[in-house]
Backbone as numpy.savetxt, mean C-alpha at the origin, in Angstrom:
# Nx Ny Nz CAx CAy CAz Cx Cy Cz
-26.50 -1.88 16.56 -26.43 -0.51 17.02 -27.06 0.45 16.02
-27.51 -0.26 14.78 -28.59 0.95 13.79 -29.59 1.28 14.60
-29.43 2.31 14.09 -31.01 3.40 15.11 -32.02 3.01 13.79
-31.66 3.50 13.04 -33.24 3.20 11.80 -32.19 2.70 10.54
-33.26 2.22 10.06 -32.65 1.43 8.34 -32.74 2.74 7.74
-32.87 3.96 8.26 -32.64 5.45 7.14 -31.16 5.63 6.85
-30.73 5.33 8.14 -28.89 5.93 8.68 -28.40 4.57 9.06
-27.23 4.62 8.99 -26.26 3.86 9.92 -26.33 4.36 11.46
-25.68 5.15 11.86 -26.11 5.82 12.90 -26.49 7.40 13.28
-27.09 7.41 13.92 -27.96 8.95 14.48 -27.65 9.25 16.05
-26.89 10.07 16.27 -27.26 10.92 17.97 -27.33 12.49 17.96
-27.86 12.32 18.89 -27.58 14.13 19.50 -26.77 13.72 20.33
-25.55 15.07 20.21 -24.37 15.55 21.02 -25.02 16.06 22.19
-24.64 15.41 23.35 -25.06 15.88 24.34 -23.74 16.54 25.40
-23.39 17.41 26.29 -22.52 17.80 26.92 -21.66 16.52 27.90
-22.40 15.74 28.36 -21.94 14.59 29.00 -21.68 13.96 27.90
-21.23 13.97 26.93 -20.95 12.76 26.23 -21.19 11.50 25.66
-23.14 11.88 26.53 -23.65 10.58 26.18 -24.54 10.96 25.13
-24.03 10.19 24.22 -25.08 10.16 23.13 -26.53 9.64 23.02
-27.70 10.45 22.64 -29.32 10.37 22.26 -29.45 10.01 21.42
-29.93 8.60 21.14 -30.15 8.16 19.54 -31.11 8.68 19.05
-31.16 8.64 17.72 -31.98 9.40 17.05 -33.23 8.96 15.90
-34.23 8.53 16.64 -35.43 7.80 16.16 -35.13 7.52 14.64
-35.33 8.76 14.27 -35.56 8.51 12.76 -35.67 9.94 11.72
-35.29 10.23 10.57 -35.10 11.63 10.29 -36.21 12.44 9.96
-37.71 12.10 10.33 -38.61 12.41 10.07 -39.09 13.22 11.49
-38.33 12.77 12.84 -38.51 13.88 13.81 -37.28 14.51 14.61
-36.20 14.39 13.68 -34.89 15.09 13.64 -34.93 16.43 14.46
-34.58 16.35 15.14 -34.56 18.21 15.92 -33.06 19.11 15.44
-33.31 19.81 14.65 -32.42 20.64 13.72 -31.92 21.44 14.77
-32.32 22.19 16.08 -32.14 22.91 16.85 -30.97 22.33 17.90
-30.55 21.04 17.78 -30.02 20.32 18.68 -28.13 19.89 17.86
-27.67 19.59 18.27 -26.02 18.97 17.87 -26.48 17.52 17.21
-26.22 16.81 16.77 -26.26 15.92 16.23 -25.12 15.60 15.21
-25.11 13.70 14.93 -24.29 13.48 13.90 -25.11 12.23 13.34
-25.35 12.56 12.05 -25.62 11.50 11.17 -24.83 10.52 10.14
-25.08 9.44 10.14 -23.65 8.69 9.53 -24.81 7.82 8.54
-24.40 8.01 7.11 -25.54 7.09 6.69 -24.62 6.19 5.07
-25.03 5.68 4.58 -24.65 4.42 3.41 -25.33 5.13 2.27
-23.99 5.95 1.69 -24.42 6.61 0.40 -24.66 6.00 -0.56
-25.11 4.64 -0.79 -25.45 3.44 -1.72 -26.48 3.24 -1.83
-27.78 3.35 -0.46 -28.78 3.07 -0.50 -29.67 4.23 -1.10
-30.70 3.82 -1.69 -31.71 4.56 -2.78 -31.92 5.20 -1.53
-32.66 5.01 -0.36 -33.58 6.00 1.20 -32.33 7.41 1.13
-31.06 7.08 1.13 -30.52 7.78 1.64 -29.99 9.04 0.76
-30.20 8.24 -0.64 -29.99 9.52 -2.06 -31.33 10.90 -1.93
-32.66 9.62 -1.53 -34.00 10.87 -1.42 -33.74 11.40 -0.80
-33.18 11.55 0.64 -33.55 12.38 1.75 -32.33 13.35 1.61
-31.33 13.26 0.82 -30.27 14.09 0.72 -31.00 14.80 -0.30
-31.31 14.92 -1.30 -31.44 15.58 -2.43 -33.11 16.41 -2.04
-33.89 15.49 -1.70 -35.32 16.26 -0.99 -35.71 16.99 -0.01
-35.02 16.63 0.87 -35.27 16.91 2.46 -33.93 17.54 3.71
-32.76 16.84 2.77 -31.38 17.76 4.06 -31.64 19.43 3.64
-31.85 20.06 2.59 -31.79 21.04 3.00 -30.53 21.66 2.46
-29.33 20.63 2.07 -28.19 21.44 1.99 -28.00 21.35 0.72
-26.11 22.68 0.64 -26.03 22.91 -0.58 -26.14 21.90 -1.17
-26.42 22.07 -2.55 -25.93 20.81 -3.98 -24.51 20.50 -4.10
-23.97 21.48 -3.96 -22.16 20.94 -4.07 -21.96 20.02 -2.44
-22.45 20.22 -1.29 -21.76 19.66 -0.24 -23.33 17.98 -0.68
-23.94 18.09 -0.90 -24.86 16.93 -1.70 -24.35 15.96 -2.47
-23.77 17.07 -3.43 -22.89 15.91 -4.74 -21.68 15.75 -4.28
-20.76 16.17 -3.14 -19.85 15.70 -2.45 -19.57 14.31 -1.67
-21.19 14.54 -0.56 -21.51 12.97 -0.13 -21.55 11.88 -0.92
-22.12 12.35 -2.11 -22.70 11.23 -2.41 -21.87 10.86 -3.68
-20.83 11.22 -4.01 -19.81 10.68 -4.59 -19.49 9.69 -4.40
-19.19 8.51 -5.60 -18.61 7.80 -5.00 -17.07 7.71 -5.19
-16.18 8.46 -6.12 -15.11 8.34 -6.16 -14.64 9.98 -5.64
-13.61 9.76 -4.60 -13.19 10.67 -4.22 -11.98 10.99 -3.73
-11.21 12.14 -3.34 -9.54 12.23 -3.01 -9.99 13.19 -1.84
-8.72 12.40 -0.40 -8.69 12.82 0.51 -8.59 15.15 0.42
-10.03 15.83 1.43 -9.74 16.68 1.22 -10.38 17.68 2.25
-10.07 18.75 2.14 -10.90 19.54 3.24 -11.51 21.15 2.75
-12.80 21.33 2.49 -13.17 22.22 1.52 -13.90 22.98 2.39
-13.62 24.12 3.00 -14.15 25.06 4.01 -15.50 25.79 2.40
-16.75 25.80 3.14 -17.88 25.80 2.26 -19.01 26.67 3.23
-19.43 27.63 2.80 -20.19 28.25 3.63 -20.00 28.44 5.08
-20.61 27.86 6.14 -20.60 28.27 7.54 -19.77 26.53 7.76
-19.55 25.76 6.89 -18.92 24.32 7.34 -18.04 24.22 6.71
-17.27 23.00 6.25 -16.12 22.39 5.84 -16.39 21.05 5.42
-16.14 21.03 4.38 -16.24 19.49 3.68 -15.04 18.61 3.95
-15.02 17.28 4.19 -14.25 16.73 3.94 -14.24 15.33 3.40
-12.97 14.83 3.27 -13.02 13.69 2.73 -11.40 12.66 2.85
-12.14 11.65 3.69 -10.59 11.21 4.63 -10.90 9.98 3.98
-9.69 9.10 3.96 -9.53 7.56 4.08 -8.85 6.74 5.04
-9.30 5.64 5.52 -9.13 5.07 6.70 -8.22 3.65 5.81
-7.27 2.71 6.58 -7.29 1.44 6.42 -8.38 0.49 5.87
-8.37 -0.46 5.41 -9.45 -1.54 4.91 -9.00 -2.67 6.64
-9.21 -2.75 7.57 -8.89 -3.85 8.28 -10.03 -5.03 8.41
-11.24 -5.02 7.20 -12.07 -6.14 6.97 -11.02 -7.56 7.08
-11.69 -8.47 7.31 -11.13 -9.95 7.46 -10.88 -10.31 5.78
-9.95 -10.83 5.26 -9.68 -11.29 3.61 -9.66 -9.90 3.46
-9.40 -8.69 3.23 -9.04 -7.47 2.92 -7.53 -7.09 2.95
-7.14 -6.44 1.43 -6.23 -5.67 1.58 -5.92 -4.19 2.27
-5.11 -3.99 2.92 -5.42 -2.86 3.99 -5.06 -1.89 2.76
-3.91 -1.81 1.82 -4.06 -0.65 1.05 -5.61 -0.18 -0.08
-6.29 -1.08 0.45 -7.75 -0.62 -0.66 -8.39 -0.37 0.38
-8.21 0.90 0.77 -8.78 2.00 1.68 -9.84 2.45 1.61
-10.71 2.34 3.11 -12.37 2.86 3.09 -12.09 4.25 3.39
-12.75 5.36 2.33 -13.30 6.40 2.30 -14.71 6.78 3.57
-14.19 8.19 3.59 -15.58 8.92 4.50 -15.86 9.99 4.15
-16.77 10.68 4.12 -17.31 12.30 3.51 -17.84 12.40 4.60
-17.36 13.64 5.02 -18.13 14.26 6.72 -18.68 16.07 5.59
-19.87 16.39 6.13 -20.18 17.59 6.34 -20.15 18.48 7.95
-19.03 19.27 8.00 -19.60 19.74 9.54 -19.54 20.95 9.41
-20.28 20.88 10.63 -20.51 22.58 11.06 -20.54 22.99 12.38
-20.79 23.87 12.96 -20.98 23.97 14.14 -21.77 23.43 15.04
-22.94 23.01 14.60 -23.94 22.31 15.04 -24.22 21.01 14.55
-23.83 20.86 13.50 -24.23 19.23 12.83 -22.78 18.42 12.25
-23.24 17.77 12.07 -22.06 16.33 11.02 -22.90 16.06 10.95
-22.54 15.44 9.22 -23.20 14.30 8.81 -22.07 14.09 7.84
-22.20 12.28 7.72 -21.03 11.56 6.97 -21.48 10.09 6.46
-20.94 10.03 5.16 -21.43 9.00 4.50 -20.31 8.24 4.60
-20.53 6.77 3.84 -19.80 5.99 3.24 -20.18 4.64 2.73
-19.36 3.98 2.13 -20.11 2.99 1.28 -19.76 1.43 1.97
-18.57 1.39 2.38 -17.93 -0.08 3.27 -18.06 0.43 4.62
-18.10 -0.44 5.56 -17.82 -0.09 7.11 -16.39 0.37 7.82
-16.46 1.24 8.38 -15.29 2.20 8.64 -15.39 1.79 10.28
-14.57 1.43 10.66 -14.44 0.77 12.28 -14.29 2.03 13.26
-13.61 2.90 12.09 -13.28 4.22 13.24 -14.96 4.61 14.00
-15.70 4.71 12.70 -16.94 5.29 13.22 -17.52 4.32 13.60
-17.35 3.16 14.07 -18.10 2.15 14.84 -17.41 2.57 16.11
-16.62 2.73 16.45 -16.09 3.44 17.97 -16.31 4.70 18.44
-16.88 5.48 17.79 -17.22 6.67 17.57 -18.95 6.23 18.34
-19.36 5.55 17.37 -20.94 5.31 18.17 -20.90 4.51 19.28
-19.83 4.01 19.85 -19.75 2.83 20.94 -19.59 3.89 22.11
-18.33 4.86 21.94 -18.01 5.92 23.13 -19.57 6.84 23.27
-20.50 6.83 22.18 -21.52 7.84 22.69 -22.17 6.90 22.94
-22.25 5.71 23.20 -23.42 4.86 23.67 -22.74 4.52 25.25
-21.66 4.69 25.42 -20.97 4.36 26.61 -20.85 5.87 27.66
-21.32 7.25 27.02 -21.18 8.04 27.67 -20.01 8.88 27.61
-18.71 8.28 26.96 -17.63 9.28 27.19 -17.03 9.19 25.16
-18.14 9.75 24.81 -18.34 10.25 23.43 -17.82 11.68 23.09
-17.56 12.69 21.66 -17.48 13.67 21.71 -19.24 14.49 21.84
-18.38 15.91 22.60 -19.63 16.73 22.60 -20.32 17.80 21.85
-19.39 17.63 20.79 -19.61 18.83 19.83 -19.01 18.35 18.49
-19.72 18.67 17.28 -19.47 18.25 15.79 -17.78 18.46 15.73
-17.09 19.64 16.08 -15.57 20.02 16.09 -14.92 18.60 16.58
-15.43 18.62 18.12 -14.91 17.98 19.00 -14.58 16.25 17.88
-15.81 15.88 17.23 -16.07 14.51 17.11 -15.64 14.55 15.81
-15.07 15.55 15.08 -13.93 15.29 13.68 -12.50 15.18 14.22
-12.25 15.76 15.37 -11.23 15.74 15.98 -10.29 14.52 16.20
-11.57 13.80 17.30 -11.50 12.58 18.07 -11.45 11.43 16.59
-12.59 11.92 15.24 -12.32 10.74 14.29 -10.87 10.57 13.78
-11.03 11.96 13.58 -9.61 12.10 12.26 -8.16 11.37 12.95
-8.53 11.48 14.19 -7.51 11.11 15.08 -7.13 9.37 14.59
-8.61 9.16 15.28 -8.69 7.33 15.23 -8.43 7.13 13.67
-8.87 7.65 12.68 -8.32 6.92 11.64 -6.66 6.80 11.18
-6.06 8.01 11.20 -4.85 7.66 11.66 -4.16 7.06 12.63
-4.75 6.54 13.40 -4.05 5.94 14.68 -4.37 4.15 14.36
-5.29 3.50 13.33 -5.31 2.45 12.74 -4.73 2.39 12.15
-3.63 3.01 11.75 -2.81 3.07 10.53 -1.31 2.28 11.16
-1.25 2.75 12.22 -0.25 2.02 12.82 0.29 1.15 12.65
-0.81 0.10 13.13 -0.16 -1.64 12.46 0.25 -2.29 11.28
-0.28 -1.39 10.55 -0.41 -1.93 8.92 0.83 -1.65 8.52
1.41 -0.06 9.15 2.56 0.31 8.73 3.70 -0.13 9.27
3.72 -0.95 10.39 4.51 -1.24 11.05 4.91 -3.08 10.44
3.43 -3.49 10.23 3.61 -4.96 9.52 4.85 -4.75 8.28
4.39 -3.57 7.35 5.14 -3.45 6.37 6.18 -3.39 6.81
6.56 -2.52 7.41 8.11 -2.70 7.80 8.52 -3.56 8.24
7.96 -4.28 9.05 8.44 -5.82 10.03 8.65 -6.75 8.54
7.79 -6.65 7.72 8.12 -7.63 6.37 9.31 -7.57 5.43
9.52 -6.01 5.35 10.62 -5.55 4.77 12.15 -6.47 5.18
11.80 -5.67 6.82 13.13 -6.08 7.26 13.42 -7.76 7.54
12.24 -8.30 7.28 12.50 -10.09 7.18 12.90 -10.05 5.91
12.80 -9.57 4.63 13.07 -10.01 3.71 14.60 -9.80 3.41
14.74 -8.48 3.82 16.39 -8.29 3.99 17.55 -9.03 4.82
16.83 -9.12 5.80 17.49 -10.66 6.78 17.45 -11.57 5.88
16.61 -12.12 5.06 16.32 -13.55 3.75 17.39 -13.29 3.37
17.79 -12.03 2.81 18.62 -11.55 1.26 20.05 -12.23 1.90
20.17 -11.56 3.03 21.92 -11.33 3.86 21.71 -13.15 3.82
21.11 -13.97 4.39 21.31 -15.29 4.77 21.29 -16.48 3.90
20.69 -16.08 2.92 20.14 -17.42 1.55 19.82 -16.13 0.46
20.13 -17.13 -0.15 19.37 -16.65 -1.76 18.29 -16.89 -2.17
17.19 -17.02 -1.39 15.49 -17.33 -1.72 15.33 -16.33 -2.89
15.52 -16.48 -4.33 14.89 -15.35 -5.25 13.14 -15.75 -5.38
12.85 -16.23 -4.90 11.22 -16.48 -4.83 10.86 -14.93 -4.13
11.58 -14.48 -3.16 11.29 -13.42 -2.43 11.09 -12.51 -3.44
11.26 -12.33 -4.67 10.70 -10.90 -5.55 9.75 -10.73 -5.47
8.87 -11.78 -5.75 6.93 -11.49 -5.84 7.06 -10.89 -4.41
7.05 -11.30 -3.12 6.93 -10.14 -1.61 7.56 -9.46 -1.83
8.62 -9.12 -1.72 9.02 -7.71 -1.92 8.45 -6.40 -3.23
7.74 -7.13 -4.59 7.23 -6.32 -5.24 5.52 -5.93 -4.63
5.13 -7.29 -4.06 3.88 -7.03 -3.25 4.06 -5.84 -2.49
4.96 -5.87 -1.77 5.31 -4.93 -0.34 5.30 -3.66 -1.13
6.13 -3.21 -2.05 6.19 -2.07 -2.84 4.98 -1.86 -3.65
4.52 -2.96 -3.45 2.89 -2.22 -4.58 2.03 -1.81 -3.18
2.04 -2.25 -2.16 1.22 -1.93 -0.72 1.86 -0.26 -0.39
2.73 0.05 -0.62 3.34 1.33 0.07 3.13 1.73 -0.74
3.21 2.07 -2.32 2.82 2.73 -3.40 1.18 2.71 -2.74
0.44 2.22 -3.01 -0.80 2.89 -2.63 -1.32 3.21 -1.15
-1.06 3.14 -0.38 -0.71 3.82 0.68 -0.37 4.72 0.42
0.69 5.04 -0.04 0.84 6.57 0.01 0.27 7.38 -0.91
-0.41 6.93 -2.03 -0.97 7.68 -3.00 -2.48 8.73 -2.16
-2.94 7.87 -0.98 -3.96 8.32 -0.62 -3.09 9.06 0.71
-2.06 8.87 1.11 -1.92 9.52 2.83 -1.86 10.83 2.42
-1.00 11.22 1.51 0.09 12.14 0.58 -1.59 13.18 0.96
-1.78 13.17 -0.18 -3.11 14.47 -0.45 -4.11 14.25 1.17
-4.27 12.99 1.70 -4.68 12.87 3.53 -3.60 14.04 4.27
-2.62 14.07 3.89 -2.07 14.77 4.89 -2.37 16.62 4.52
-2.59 16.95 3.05 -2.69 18.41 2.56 -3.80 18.77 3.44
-5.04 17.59 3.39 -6.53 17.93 4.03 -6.30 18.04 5.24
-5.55 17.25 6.27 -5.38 17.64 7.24 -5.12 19.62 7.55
-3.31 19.87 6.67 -3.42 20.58 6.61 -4.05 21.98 6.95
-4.79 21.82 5.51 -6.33 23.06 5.32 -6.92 22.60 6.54
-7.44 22.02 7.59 -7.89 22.05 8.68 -7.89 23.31 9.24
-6.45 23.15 9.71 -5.44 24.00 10.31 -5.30 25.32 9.84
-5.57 25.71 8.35 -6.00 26.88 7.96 -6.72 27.91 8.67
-7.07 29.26 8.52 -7.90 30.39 8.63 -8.84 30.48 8.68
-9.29 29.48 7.34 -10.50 29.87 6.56 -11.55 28.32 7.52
-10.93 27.74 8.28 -11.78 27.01 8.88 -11.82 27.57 10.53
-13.04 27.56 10.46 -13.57 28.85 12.06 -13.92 28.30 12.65
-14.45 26.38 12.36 -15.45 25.40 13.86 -14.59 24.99 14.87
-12.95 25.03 14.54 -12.54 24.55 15.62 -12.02 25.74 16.43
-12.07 24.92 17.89 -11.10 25.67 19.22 -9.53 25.62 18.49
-9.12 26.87 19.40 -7.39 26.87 19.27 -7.01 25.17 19.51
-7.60 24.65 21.04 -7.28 23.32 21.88 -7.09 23.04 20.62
-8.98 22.70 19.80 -9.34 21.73 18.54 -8.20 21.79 17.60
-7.51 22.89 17.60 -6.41 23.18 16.30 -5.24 22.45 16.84
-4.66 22.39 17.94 -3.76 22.11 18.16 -3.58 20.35 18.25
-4.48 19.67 18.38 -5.11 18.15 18.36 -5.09 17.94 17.34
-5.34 18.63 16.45 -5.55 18.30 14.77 -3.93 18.16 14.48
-3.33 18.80 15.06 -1.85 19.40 14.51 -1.38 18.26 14.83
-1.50 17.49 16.01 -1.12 16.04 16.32 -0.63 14.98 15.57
-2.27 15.08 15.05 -2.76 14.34 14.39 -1.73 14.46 12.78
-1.74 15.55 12.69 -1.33 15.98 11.12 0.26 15.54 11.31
0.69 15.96 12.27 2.45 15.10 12.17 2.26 13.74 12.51
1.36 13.11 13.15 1.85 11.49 13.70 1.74 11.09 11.82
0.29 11.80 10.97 0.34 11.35 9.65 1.58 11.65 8.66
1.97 12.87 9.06 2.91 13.05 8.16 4.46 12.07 8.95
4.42 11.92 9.57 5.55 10.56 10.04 5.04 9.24 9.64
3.98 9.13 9.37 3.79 7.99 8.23 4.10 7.58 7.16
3.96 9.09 6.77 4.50 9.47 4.88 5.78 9.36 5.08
6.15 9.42 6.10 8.00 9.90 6.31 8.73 8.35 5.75
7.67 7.41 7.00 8.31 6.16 7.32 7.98 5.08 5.90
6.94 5.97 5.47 6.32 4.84 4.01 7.47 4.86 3.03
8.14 6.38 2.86 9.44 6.66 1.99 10.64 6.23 2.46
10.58 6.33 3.94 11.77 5.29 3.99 11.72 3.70 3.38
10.30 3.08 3.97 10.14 1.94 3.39 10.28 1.34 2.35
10.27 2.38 1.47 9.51 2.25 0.37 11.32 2.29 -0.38
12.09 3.11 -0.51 13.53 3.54 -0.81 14.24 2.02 -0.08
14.18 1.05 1.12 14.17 0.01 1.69 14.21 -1.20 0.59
12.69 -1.47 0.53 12.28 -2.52 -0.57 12.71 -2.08 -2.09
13.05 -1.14 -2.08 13.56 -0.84 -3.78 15.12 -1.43 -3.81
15.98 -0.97 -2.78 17.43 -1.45 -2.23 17.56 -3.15 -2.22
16.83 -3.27 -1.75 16.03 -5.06 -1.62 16.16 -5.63 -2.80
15.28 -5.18 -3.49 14.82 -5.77 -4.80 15.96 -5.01 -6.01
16.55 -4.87 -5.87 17.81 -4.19 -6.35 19.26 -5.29 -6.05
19.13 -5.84 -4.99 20.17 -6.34 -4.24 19.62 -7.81 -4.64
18.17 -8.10 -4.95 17.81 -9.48 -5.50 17.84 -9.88 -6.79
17.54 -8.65 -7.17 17.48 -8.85 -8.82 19.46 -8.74 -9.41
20.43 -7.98 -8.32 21.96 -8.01 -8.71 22.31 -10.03 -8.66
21.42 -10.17 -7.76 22.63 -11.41 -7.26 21.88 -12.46 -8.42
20.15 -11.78 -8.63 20.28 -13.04 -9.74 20.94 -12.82 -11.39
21.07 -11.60 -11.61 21.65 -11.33 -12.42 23.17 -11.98 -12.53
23.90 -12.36 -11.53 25.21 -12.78 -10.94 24.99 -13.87 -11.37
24.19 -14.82 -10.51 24.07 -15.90 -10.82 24.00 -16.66 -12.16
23.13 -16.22 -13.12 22.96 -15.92 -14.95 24.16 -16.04 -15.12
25.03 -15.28 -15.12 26.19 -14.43 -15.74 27.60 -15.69 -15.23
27.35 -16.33 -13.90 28.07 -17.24 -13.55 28.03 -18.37 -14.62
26.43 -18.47 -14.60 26.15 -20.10 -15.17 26.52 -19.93 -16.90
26.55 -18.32 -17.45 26.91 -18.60 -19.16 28.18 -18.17 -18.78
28.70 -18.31 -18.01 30.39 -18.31 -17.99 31.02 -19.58 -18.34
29.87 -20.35 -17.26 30.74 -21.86 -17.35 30.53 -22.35 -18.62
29.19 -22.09 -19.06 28.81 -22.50 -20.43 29.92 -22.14 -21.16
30.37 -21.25 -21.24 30.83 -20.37 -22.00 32.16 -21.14 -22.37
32.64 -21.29 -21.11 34.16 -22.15 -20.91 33.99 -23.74 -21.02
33.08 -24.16 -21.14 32.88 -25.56 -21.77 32.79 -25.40 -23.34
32.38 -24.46 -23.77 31.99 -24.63 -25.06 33.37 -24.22 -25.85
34.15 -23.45 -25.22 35.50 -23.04 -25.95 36.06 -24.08 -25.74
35.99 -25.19 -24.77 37.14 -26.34 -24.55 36.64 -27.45 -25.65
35.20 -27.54 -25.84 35.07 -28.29 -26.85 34.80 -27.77 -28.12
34.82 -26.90 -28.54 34.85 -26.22 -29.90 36.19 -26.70 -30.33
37.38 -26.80 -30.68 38.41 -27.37 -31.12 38.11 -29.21 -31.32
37.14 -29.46 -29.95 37.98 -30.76 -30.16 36.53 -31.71 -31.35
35.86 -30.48 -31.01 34.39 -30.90 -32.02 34.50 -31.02 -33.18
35.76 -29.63 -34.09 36.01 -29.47 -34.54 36.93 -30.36 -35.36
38.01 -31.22 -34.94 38.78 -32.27 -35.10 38.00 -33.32 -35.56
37.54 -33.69 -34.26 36.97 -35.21 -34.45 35.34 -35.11 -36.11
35.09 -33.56 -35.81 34.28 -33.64 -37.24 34.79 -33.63 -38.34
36.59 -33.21 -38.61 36.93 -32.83 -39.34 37.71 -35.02 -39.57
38.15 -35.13 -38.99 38.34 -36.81 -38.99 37.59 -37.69 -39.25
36.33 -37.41 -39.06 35.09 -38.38 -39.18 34.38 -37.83 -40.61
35.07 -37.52 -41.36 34.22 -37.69 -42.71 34.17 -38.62 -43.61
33.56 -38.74 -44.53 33.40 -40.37 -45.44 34.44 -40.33 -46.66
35.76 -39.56 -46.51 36.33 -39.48 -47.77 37.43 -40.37 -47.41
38.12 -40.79 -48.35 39.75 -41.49 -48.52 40.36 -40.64 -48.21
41.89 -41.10 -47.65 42.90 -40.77 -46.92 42.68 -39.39 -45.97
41.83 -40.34 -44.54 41.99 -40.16 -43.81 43.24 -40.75 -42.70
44.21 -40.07 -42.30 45.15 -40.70 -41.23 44.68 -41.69 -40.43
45.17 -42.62 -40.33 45.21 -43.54 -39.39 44.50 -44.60 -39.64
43.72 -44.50 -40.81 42.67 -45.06 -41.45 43.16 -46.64 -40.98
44.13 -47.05 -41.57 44.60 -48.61 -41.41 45.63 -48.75 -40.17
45.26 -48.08 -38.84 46.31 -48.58 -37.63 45.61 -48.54 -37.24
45.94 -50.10 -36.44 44.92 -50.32 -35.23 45.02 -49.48 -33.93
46.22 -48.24 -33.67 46.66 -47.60 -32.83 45.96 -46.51 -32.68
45.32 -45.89 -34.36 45.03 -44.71 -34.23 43.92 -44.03 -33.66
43.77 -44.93 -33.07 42.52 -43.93 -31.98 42.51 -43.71 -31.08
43.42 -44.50 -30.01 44.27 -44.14 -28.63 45.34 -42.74 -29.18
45.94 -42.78 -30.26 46.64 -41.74 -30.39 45.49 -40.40 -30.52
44.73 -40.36 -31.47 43.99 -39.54 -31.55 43.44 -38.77 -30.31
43.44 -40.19 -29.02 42.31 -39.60 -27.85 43.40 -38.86 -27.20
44.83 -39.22 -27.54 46.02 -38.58 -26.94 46.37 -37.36 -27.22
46.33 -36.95 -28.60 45.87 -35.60 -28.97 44.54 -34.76 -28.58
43.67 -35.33 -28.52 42.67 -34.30 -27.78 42.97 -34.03 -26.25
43.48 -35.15 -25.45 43.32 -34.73 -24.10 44.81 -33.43 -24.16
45.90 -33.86 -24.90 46.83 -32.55 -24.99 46.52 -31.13 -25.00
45.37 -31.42 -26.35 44.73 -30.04 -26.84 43.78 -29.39 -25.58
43.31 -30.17 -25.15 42.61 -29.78 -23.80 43.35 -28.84 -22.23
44.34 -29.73 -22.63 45.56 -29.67 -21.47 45.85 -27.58 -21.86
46.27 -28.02 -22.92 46.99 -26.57 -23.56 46.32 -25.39 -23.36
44.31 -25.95 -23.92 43.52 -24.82 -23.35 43.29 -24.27 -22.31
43.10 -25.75 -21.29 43.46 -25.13 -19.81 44.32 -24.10 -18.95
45.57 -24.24 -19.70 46.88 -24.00 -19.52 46.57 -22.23 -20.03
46.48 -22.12 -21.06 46.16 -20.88 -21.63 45.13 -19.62 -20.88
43.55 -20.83 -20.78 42.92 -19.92 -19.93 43.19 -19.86 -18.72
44.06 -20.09 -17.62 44.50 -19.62 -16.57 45.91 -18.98 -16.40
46.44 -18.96 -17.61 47.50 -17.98 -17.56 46.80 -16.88 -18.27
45.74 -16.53 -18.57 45.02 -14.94 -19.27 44.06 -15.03 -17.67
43.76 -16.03 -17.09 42.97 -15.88 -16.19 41.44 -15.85 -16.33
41.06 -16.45 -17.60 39.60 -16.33 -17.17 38.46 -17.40 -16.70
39.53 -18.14 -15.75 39.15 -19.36 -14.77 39.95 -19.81 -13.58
């Protein structure tokens, strides 16, 4: 679906929705709606930004950033932004999140990025199918939407994992379960590091100082901005969840420890006396007792099992067995 090796993809916004691909940026019609989506990595695409778009240097050195935080920077007659989507690549972690930089305006978008963003692969599928957006507003709308609305599953897996692990906790003692449950908490920790400031940009959307959208457009955004901020909601619940978890795993193994140098503990007091004896009997000097009866070592074993008896006797009348 590449129109030219300049861009990823190129159309003009057309009122029907069907998107006009767009040859190539050398006969670009500036007079027309359009959205350009191009791979801020490639050398073609650094020249034609810096030589030939035309635009400011700050919304320039914006695109073509490569490290960036979700945001929305109302800039001359447009608005900058800068969203992050899920990673749902195959072998991908979904919390190492693909970035997008949109420039829009009333008449144009254009948006970079460096990995493939699925949202905007559906984005070019609906204008190749005809029921595409028709206007740059319209088609930040319809994105910003879809990238939060991939968010869904990922967040919902997390939770579905959570609550298996807590079912684990209540049923068995699997302490293997720490590494997932600290996994799970390192997945919602970054997740939310990026939704958190995703949701401010939403926000500033919604602001004054941004004039491309319709009231409708504002109120769609607003949608959008609570289904995200019920993400953030549900990530902190999650997240307060797996800490309770791993709290409740790390008590019982702590328990467990504390059981096993107990017993130690109470073996070693029962034989400390009798270690004590038999070392104190077994030395190489003259007149030791019993030295010359053939009896004295059944007696002897008769005195330790007493002394044993007594300790027993002792530690369960103080009770600490």
């Amino acid at each position: 679906m590449m129109s030219s090796r300049e861009f990823v993809y190129g159309y003009y916004l057309e009122d029907s929705g069907k998107g006009e691909k767009i040859a190539s940026l050398a006969t670009l019609d500036l007079s027309r709606k359009f959205w350009l989506h191009f791979d801020y990595t490639q050398d073609i695409t650094k020249e034609w930004f810096e030589n030939q778009s035309g635009l400011n240097p700050s919304v320039i050195a914006a695109l073509l950033n490569e490290e960036t935080r979700p945001r929305a920077t109302p800039l001359h007659e447009g608005v900058l932004i800068s969203l992050r989507g899920v990673n749902l690549a195959p072998d991908s972690n979904p919390e190492d999140m693909v970035s997008i930089r949109l420039w829009v305006t009333k008449e144009r978008i254009i948006s970079t990025r460096c990995r493939t963003l699925l949202s905007t692969r559906d984005m070019a599928e609906d204008l190749e199918q005809g029921c595409g957006a028709t206007t740059p507003a319209e088609f930040t709308v319809i994105l910003t939407d879809r990238l939060i609305e991939r968010m869904t599953d990922t967040i919902n897996d997390i939770e579905d994992k959570v609550s298996e692990i807590e079912e684990s906790i209540l049923t068995s003692s699997n302490y293997a379960l720490r590494n997932d449950i600290a996994d799970l908490r390192r997945q919602i920790i970054s997740l939310r590091r990026y939704l958190s400031p995703q949701r401010e940009a939403m926000l500033q959307l919604l602001s004054e100082k941004v004039s491309i959208f319709s009231i409708e457009e504002k109120i769609q955004l607003r949608e959008t901005t609570d289904h995200l901020t019920r993400f953030v909601e549900d990530l902190d619940s999650i997240k307060d969840r797996a800490a309770v978890t791993q709290e409740e795993i790390n008590n019982r193994l702590a328990e467990q420890m504390n059981n096993r140098m107990y017993v130690l503990s109470i073996v070693a007091a029962i034989f400390l006396p009798l270690g004590f004896l038999t070392g104190l009997l077994g030395i190489n000097v003259g007149g030791i007792p019993g030295a010359e009866n053939t009896d004295a070592f059944l007696i002897f074993i008769g005195m330790l099992v007493i002394v044993v008896a007594v300790q027993v006797y002792i530690f369960k009348k103080k009770k600490w067995f």
